[in-house]
Residue, then its C-alpha position, 0 to 999 in steps of 0.5 A: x492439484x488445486x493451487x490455494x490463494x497466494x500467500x501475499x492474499x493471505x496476509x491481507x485483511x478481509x475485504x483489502x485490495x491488493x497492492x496496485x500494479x506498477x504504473x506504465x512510464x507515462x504514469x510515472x512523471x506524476x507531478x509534471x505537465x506537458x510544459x514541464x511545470x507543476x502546479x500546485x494540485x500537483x503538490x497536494x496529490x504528493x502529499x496525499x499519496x504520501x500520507x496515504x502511504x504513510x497510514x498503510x504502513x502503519x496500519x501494516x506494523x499494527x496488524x503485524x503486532x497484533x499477530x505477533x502477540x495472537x501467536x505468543x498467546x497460543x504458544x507458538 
C-alpha cells in the first residue's frame, strides 16, 4: 500500500523545510576554534541561532493558535 507524506510534513507550511538533521560531533563544538578560544563572530552566530530559534517557536505557538481556532469554528 501507498504510504502518504509523514505527519511531521503534514504539519508544516506549504513551502517549509523540515527541521535539519543533527549535526556530526565535530559540529557540535560551535563557538570553538582549534586553539579553544572563541571570537567574537562567535558570539554573534549564537545569538543569531538563538533569535532564529526563538522566531520558529513562535511562528509554531501562532500556527498552533490559528488551527486551534479554525477547529473550534468548524465544531470539532
Amino acid at each position: 500500500p501507498a504510504v502518504g507524506p509523514s505527519p511531521q510534513r503534514l504539519c508544516q507550511p506549504h513551502g517549509a523545510e523540515p527541521a535539519p538533521a543533527p549535526r556530526d560531533p565535530r559540529a557540535l563544538q560551535t563557538g570553538k576554534r582549534r586553539d579553544g578560544k572563541p571570537n567574537s563572530l562567535d558570539l554573534t552566530f549564537h545569538l543569531l541561532r538563538e533569535f532564529l530559534e526563538m522566531s520558529r517557536e513562535e511562528r509554531l505557538a501562532q500556527k498552533a493558535l490559528s488551527n486551534k481556532l479554525l477547529l473550534q469554528s468548524i465544531g470539532k
